[in-house]
C-alpha positions, 0 to 999 in steps of 0.5 A: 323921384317920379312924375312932374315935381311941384316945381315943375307944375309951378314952372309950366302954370306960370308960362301958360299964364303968360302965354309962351308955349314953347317955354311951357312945352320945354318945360313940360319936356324936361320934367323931373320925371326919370324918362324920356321927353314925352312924344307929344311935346317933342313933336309940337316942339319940332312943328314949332321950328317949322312954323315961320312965326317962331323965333329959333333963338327964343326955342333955343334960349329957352332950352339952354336955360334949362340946362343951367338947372342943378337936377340931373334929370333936367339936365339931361333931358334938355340935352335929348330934347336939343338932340332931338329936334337937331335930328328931326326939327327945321334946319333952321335950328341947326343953322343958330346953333352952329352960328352961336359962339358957345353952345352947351357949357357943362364940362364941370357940370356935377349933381352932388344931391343922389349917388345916380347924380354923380353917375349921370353927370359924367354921361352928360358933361360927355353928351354935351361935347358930343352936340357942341361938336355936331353944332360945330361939324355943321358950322365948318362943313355947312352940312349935318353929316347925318342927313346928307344924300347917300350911295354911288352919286351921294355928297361924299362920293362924288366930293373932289379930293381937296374937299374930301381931306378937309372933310373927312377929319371934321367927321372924324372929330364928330365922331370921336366925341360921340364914342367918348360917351362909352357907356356900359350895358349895366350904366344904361339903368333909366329912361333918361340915358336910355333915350340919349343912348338911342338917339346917338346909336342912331347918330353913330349909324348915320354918321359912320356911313357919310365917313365910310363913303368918304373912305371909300372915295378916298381910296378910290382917289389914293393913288391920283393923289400929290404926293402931301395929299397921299400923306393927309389920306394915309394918316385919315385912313389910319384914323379910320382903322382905329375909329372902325374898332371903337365903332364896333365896340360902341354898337357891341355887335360885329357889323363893321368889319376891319379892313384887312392890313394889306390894304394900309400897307399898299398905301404906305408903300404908294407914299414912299415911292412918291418920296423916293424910298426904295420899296417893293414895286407895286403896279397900279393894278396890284394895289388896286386888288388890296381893296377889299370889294366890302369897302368898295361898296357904298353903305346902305342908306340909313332907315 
C-alpha cells in the first residue's frame, strides 16, 4: 500500500477538528505509507519538545498509542519517529521516557496480514527491546551515551574507577540489544527499515565511541586497580573483545579492529599475581607496552 490510507486521511481530519497538533503531526508521521516520517512533521515534532507549553507525556502517549496498531508500517515508524526525536528532541522527552515504568511492549508483536508483515515484525519486536533499553541506559546512568562529551577530558575519560565498572556494563547492555536487531543487506528492502537501520548506524557509532573511551580509560586504571575491580575490568574488557566483532559485522566494514591477544593475556596474568598464582612476572612497564597505541587513542567525535 502506498500513500496515506483512508484511515489515516480520517485519523488526521479528526484531530484537526479538535485541535491537537501534535497527535495530527504523529499521526501524519506514521501513515500507511511503506517510507519513512516525512521530515517536515519529525521537525515540527522535535520543535514541539523544545516548546514549554507542550506536554512531554501528551507526545509520548500519543506516539505510544500508535504503537498498539496492528499494520506493521504504523508500527514501525512510530518506533523511528520515537527514535528519532530521543536522538534529536529536548531531553525533556528522554528524561519521561526513562521515568516511565514500561516503555514500548511489542515482544509478541506480529502482523499476519502480508508475508512482509511477518518479516518486519520480528525487526520491530527487536528495535523495541533496543529503545527500551536506550530509555533504560539513560534511567541508570542519567546520561544518553551517545550525546555525552568526547576526547582526552570527555565523561568517560576522566570518569574515577568505581563509576567506570558500574558504567561500562550499562553500555554494554545498550549495545547488545542494538546488535541483536542483525539484519542482512537482502532484509533491509523498504524505506521503513531502511531509516531505522540509519538511525541505529548512527546509534551504534556513537555508542561504540562513549565505550571505547570507557575501555581505554579502564585499561589506563587496569593496573592501580584492587584486586575484585581487576576481576570486574578483566571480564568487561572480554566483553569488550567480543562486542568489537559483532560491531564490525553489524557496520560490514573493517573500521574497528581487535585488539591484539596479548593484551588480554597481560591482563590476565595482572590478576593472578594479585591472587597469588605463580605466573611469568611482568613489570609494570612491559604490560603497559601490550597496549596497543590505536586503543590508547580517544575516538573521533561523531559528525
Amino acid at each position: 500500500m502506498s500513500g496515506q490510507s483512508l484511515t489515516d486521511r480520517i485519523a488526521a481530519a479528526q484531530h484537526s477538528m479538535t485541535g491537537s497538533a501534535i497527535s495530527k503531526a504523529v499521526c501524519k508521521a506514521t501513515t500507511h505509507e511503506v517510507s519513512g516520517p516525512k521530515k517536515k512533521h519529525l521537525d515540527y515534532l522535535i520543535h514541539c519538545t523544545n516548546e514549554l507549553n507542550v506536554s512531554i507525556p501528551h507526545l509520548a502517549d500519543t506516539l505510544l498509542e500508535r504503537t498498539a496498531s496492528n499494520s506493521w508500517i504504523v508500527v514501525f515508524k512510530a518506533l523511528i519517529t520515537t527514535h528519532h526525536l530521543m536522538m534529536y528532541g529536548n531531553e525533556r522527552l528522554m528524561q519521561y521516557l526513562a521515568s516511565r515504568n514500561t516503555l514500548f511492549n511489542l515482544n509478541n508483536f506480529l502482523d499476519k496480514a502480508a508475508l512482509q508483515g511477518y518479516n518486519m515484525s520480528t525487526f520491530i519486536r527487536r528495535y523495541s527491546r533496543y529503545l527500551n533499553e536506550k530509555a533504560m541506559s539513560y534511567r541508570l546512568a542519567a546520561v544518553d551515551f551517545t550525546k555525552m562529551k568526547r576526547g582526552a577530558d570527555g565523561v568517560m575519560r576522566t570518569m574515577n574507577t568505581e563509576k567506570l565498572i558500574k558504567t561500562l556494563p550499562i553500555i554494554q547492555t545498550q549495545l547488545d540489544a542494538l546488535l541483536d536487531f542483525q539484519p542482512n543487506s537482502n532484509e533491509l528492502t523498504n524505506g521503513v527499515i531502511n531509516t531505522a537501520f540509519m538511525l541505529l548506524f548512527k546509534d551504534s557509532i556513537r555508542l561504540f565511541a562513549a565505550y571505547n573511551e570507557g575501555v581505554i580509560n579502564m585499561l589506563e586504571k587496569y593496573f592501580d586497580m584492587k584486586k575484585n575491580q581487576c576481576k570486574e575490568a578483566l571480564e568487561i574488557y572480554k566483553t569488550f573483545l567480543n562486542r568489537m566483532t559483532k560491531l564490525s559485522e553489524f557496520l560490514k566494514v573493517a573500521e574497528v579492529t581487535s585488539a591484539p591477544s596479548s593484551l588480554l593475556e597481560a591482563l590476565e596474568q595482572h590478576l593472578a599475581s594479585l591472587e597469588g598464582r605463580k605466573l611469568k612476572d611482568l613489570s609494570t612497564a612491559s604490560r603497559y607496552e601490550h597496549i596497543p597505541k590505536k586503543l590508547l587513542r580517544s575516538a573521533p567525535p561523531a559528525s
